[in-house]
C-alpha atoms as an extended CHARMM CRD file, in Angstrom:
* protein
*
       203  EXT
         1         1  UNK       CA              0.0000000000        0.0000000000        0.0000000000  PROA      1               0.0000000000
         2         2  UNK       CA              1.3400000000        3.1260000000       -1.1270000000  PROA      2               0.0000000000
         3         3  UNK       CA              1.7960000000        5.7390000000        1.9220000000  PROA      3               0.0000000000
         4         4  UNK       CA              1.3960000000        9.6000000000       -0.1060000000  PROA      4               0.0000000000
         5         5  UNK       CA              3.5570000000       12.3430000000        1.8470000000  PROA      5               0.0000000000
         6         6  UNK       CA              1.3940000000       15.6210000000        2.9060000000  PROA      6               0.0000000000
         7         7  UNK       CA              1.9920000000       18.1370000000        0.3720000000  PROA      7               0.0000000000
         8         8  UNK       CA              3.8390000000       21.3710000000        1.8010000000  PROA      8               0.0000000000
         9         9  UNK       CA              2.9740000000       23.7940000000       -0.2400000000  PROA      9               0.0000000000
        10        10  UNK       CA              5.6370000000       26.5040000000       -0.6610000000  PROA      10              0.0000000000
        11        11  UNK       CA              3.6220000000       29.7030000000       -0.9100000000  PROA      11              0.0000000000
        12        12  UNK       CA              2.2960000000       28.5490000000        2.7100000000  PROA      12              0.0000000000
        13        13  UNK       CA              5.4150000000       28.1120000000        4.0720000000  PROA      13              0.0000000000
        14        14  UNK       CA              6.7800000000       31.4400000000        2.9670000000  PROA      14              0.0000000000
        15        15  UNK       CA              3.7440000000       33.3250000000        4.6540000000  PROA      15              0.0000000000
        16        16  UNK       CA              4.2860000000       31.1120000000        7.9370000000  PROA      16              0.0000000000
        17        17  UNK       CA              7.7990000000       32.0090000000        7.7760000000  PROA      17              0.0000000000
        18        18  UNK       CA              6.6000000000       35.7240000000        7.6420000000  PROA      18              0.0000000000
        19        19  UNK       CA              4.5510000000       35.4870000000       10.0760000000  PROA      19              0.0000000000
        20        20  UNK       CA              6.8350000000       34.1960000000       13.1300000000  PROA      20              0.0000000000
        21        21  UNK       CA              9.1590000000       36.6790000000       12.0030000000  PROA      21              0.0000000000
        22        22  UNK       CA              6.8260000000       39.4170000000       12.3700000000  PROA      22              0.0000000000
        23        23  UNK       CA              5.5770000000       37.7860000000       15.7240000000  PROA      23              0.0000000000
        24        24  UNK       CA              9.3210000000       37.3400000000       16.9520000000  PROA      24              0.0000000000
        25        25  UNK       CA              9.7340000000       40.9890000000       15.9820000000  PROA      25              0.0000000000
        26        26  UNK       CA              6.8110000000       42.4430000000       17.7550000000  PROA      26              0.0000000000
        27        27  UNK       CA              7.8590000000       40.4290000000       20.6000000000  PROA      27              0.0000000000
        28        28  UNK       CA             11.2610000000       41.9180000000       20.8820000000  PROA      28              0.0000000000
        29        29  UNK       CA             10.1920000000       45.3070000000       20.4030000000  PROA      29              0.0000000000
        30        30  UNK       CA              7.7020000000       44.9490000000       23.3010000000  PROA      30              0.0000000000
        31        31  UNK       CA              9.9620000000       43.1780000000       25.5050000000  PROA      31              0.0000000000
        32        32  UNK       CA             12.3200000000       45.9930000000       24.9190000000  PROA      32              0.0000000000
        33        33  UNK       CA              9.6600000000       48.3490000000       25.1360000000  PROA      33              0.0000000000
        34        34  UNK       CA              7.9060000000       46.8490000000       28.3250000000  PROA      34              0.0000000000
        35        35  UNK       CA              9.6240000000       44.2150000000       29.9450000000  PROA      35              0.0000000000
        36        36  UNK       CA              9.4090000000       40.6080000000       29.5200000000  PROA      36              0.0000000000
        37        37  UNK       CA              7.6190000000       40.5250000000       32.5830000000  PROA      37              0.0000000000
        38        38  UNK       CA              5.0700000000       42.6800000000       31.3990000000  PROA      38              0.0000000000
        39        39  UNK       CA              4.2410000000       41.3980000000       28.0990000000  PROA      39              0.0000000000
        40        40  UNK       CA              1.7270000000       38.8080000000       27.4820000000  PROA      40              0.0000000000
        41        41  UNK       CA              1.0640000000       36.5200000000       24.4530000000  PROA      41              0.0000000000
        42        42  UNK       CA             -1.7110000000       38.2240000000       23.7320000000  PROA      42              0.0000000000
        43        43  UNK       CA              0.1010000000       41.3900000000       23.9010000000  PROA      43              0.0000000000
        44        44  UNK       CA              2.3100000000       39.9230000000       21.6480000000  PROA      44              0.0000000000
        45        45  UNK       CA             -0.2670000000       38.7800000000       19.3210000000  PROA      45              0.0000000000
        46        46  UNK       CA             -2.1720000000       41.7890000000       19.1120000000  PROA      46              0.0000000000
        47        47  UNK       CA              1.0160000000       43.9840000000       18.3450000000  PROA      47              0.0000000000
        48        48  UNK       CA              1.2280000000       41.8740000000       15.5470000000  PROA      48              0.0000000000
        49        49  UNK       CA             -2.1680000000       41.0220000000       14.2160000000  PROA      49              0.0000000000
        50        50  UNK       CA             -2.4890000000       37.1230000000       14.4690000000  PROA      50              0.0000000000
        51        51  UNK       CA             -4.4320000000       35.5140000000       17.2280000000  PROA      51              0.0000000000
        52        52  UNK       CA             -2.6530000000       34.3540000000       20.7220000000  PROA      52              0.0000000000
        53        53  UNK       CA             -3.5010000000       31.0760000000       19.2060000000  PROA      53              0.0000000000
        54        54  UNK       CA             -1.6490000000       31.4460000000       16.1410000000  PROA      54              0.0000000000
        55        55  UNK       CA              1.4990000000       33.0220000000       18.1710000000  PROA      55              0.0000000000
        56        56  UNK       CA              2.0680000000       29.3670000000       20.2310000000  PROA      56              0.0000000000
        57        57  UNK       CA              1.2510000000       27.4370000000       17.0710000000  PROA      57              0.0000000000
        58        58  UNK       CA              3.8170000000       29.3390000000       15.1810000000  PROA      58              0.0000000000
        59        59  UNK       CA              6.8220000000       30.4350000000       17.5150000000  PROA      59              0.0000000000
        60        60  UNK       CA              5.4720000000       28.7820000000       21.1690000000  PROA      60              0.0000000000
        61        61  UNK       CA              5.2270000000       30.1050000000       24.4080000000  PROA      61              0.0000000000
        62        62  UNK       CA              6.5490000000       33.4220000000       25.8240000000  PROA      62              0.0000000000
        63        63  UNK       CA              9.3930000000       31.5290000000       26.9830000000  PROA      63              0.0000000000
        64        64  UNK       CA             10.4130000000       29.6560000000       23.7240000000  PROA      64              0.0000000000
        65        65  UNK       CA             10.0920000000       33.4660000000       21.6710000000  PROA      65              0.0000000000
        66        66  UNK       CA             12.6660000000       34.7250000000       24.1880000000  PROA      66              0.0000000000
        67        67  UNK       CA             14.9160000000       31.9990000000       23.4250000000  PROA      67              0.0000000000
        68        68  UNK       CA             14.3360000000       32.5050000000       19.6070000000  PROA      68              0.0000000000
        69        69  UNK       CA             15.2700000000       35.9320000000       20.0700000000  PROA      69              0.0000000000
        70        70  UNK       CA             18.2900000000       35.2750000000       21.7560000000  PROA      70              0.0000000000
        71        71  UNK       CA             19.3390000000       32.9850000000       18.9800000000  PROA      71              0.0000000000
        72        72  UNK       CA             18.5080000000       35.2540000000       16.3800000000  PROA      72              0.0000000000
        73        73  UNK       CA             20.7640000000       37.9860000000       18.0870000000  PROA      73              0.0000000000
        74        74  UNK       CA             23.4930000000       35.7800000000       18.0960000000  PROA      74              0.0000000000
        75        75  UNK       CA             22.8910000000       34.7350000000       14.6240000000  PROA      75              0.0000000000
        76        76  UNK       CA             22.4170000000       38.4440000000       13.3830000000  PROA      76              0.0000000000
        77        77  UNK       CA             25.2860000000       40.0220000000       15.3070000000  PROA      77              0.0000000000
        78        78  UNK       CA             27.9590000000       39.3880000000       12.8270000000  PROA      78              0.0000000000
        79        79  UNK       CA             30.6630000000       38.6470000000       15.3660000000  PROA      79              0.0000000000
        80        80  UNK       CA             32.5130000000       35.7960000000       12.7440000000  PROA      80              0.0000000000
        81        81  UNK       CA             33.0020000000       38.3800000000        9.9970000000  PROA      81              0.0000000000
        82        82  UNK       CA             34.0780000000       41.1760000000       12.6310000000  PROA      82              0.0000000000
        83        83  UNK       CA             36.5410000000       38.8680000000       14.3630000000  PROA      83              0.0000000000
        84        84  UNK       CA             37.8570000000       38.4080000000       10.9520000000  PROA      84              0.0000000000
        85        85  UNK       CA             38.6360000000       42.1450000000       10.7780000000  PROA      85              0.0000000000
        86        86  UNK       CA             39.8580000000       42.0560000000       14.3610000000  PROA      86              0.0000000000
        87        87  UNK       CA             42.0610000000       39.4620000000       14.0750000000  PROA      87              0.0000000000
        88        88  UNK       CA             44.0290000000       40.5510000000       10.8240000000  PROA      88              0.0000000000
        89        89  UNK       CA             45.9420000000       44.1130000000       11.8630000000  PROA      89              0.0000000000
        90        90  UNK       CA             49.4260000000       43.1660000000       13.0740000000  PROA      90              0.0000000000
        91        91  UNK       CA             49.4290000000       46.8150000000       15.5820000000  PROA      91              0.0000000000
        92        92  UNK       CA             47.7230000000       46.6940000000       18.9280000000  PROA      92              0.0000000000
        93        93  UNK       CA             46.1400000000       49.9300000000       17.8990000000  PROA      93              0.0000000000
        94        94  UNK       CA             44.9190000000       48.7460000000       14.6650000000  PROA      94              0.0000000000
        95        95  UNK       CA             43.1340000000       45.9700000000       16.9670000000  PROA      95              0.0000000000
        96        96  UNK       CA             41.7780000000       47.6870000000       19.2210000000  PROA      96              0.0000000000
        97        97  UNK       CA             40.0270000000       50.5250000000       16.3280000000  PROA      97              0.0000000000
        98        98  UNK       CA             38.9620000000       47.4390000000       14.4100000000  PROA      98              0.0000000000
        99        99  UNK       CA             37.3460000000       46.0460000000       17.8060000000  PROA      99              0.0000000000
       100       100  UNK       CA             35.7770000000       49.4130000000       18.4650000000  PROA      100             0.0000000000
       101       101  UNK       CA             34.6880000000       49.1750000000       15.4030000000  PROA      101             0.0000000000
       102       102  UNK       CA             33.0260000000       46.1440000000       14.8780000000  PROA      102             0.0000000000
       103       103  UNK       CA             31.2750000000       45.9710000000       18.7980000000  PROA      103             0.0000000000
       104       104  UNK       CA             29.8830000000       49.2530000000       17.9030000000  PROA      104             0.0000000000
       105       105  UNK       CA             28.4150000000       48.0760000000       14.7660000000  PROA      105             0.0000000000
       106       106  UNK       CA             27.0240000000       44.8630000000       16.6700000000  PROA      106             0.0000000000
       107       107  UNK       CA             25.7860000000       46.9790000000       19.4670000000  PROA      107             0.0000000000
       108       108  UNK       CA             23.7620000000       49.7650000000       17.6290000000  PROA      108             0.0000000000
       109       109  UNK       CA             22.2690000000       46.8820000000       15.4070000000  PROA      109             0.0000000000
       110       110  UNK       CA             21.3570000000       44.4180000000       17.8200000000  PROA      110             0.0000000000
       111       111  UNK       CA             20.7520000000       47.6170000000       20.4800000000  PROA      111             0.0000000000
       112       112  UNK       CA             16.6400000000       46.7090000000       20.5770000000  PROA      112             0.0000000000
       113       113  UNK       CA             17.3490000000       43.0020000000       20.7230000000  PROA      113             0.0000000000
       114       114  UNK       CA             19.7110000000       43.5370000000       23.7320000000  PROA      114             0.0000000000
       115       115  UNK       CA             17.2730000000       45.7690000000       25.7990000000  PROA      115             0.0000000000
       116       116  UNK       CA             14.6730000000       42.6000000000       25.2950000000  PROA      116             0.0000000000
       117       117  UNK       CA             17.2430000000       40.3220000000       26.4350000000  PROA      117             0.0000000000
       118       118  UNK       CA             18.2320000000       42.5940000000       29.3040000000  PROA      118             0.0000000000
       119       119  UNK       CA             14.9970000000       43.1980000000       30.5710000000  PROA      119             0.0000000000
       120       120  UNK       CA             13.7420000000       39.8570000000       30.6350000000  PROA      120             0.0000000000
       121       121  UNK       CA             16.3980000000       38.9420000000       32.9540000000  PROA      121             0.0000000000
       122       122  UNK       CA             15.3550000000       40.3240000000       36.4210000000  PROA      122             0.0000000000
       123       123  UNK       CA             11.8220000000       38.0230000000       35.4100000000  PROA      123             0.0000000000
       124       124  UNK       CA             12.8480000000       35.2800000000       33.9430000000  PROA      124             0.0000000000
       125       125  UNK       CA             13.1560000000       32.0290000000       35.9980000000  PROA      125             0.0000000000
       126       126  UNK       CA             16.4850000000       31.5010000000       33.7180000000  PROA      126             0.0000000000
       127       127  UNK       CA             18.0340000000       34.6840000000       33.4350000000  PROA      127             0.0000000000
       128       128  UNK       CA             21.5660000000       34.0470000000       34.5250000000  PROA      128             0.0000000000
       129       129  UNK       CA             21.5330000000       31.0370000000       32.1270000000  PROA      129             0.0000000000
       130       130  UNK       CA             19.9490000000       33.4270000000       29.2660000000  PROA      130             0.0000000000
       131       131  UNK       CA             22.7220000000       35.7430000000       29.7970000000  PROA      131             0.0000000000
       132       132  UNK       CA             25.7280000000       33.5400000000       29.7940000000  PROA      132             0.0000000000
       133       133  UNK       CA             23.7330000000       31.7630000000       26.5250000000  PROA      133             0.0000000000
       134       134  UNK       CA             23.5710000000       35.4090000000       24.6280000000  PROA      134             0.0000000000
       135       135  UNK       CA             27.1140000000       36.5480000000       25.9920000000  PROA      135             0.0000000000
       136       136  UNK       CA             29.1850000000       33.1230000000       25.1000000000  PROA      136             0.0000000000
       137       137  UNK       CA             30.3350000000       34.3110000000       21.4790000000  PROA      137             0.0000000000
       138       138  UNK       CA             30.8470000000       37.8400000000       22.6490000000  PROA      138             0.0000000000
       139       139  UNK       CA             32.8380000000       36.6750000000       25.3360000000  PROA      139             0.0000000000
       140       140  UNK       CA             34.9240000000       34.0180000000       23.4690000000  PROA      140             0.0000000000
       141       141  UNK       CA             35.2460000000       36.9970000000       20.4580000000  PROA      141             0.0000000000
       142       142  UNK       CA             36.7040000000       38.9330000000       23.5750000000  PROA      142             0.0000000000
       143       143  UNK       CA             39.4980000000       36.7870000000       24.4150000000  PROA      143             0.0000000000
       144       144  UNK       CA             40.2060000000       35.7940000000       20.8480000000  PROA      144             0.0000000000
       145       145  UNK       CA             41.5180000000       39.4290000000       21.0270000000  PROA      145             0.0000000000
       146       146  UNK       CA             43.3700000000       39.6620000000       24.1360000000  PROA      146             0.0000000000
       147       147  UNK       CA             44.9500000000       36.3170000000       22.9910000000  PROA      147             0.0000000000
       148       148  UNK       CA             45.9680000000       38.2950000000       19.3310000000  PROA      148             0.0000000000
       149       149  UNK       CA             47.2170000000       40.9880000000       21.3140000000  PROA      149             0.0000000000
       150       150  UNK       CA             49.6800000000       39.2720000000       23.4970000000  PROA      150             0.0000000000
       151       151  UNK       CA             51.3210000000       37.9250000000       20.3950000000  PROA      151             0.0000000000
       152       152  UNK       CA             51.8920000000       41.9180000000       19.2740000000  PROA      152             0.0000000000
       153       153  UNK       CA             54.1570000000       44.2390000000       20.1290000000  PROA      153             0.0000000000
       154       154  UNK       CA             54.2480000000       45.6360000000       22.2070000000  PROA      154             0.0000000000
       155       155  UNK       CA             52.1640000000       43.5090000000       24.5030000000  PROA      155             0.0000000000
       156       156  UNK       CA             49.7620000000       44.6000000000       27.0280000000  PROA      156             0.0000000000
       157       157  UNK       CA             51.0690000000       45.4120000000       30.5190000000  PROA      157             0.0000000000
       158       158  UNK       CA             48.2360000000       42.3300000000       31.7520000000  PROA      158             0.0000000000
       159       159  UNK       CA             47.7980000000       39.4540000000       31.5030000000  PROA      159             0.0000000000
       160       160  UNK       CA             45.5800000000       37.1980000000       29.1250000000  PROA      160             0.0000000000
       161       161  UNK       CA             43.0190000000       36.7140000000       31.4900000000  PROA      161             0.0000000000
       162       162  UNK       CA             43.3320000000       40.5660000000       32.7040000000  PROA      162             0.0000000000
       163       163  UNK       CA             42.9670000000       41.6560000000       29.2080000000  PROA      163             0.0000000000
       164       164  UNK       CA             39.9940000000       39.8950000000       28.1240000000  PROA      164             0.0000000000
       165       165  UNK       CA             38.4340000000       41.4770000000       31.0170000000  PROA      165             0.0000000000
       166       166  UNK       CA             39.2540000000       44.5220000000       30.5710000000  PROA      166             0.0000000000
       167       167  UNK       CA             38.0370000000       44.5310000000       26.6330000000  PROA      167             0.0000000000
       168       168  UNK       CA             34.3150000000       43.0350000000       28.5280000000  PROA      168             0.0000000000
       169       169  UNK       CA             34.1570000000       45.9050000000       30.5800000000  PROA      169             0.0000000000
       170       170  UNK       CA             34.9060000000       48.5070000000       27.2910000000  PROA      170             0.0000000000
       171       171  UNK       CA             33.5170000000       47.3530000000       24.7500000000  PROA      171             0.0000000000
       172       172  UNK       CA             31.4130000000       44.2580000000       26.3920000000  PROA      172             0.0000000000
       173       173  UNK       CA             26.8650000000       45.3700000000       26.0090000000  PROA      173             0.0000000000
       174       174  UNK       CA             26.9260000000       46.9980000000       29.3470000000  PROA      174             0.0000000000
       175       175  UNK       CA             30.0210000000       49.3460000000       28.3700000000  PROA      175             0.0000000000
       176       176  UNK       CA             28.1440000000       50.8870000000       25.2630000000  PROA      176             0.0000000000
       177       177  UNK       CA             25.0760000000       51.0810000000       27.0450000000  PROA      177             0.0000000000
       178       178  UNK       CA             26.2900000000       53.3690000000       29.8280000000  PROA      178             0.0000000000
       179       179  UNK       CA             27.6010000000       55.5510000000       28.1200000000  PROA      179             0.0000000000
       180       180  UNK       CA             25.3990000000       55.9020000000       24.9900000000  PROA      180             0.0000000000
       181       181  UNK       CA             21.8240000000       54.9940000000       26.6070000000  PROA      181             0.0000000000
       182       182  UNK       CA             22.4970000000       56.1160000000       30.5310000000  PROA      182             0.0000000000
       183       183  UNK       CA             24.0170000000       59.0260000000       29.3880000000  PROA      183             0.0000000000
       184       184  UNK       CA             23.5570000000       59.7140000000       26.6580000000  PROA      184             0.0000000000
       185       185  UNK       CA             26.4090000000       59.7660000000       23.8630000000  PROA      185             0.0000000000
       186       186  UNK       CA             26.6040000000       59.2120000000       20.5310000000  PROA      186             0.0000000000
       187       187  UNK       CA             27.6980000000       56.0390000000       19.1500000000  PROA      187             0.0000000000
       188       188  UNK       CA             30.7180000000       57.9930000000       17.1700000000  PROA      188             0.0000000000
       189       189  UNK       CA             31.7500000000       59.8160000000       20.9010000000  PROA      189             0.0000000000
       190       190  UNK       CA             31.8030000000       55.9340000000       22.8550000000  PROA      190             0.0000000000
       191       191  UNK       CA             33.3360000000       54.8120000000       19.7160000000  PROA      191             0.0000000000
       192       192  UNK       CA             36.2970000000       56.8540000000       19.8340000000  PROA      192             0.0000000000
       193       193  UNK       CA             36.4200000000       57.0700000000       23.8880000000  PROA      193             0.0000000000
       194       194  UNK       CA             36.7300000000       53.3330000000       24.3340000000  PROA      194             0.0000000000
       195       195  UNK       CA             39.3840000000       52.9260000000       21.6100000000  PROA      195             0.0000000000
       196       196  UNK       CA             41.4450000000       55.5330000000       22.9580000000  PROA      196             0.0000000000
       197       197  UNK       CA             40.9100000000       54.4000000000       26.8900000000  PROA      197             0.0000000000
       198       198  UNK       CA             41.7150000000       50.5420000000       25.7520000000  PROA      198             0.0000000000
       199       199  UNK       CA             45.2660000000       51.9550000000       23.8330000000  PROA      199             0.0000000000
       200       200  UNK       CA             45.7930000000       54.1920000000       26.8730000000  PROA      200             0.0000000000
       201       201  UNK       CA             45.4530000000       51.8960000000       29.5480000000  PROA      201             0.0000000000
       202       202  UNK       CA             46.5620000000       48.1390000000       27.3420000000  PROA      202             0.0000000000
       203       203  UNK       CA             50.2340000000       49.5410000000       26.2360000000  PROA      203             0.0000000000
């Protein structure tokens, strides 16, 4: 007995693909807006014009959109092609611009994704775990470069370890957000600050 395969029609899948990527971007923008804690599926649902019922068929439950959007940051933040640009300059201060550079770029375009991430913390029953999940790659990207730079001259007056930690604290989420969100500078201004206080303090 022949066994016929359901037919998956490819003009449906395109507009179900549209439509949990217009759910998952409502959902960020109103847990960015909000407050994880404060936003609802239906809230979520409503913001982007489906039913609550179509929101869990589609992307799940509040929880599983958070995680979605935490992959899709990661995914979007194009840390591989700025390491790349990172990694290449043989000068410390050539690093350093290029890392400026690029953590900038991945800031300001991921900035609403971030604030959804960062608010959901303080509410979510996982948020520690959420963090470290949406901060590995960053972090890794991090020491990649304090690693690069210790094989430069000259080398920075700290160690590996040090380094890295250092670079987190400049040019890691929380370093462009004070200083461009808290208080208001422009991206260009915390741009050129951090490079300048990383060659300053590094070398």
């Amino acid at each position: 007995m022949s066994s016929q395969r359901p037919y998956a029609s490819p003009l449906r899948e395109q507009a179900a693909a549209r439509t949990r990527a217009l759910i998952l971007q409502r959902a960020t923008e109103l847990f960015a807006d909000r407050g994880y804690g404060r936003v609802t599926v239906a809230d979520i649902a409503s913001a982007a014009g489906v039913s609550s019922k179509t929101v869990f068929a589609s992307v799940g439950s509040k929880g599983d959109i958070l995680d979605r959007i935490v992959d899709q940051g990661v995914n979007a933040s194009g840390y591989e092609q700025a390491m790349k640009e990172v990694l290449a300059p043989r000068t410390p201060e050539a690093v350093l611009k290029a890392l400026a550079r690029g953590t900038r770029r991945g800031n300001e375009g991921q900035f609403v994704v971030h604030e959804a991430i960062r608010k959901a913390l303080p509410a979510h029953e996982k948020g520690e775990a959420l963090w470290e999940r949406s901060t590995a790659a960053y972090r890794d990207a991090l020491h990649a470069t304090a690693r690069h730079l210790h094989t430069l001259t000259p080398p920075p007056v700290y160690s590996v370890e040090e380094t890295a930690d250092l670079l987190w604290f400049w040019f890691g989420p929380t370093g462009w957000r004070t200083l461009v969100v808290e208080n208001g500078w422009s991206w260009d201004r915390a741009e050129e600050v951090l490079y300048r206080t990383a060659v300053a303090t590094l070398h």
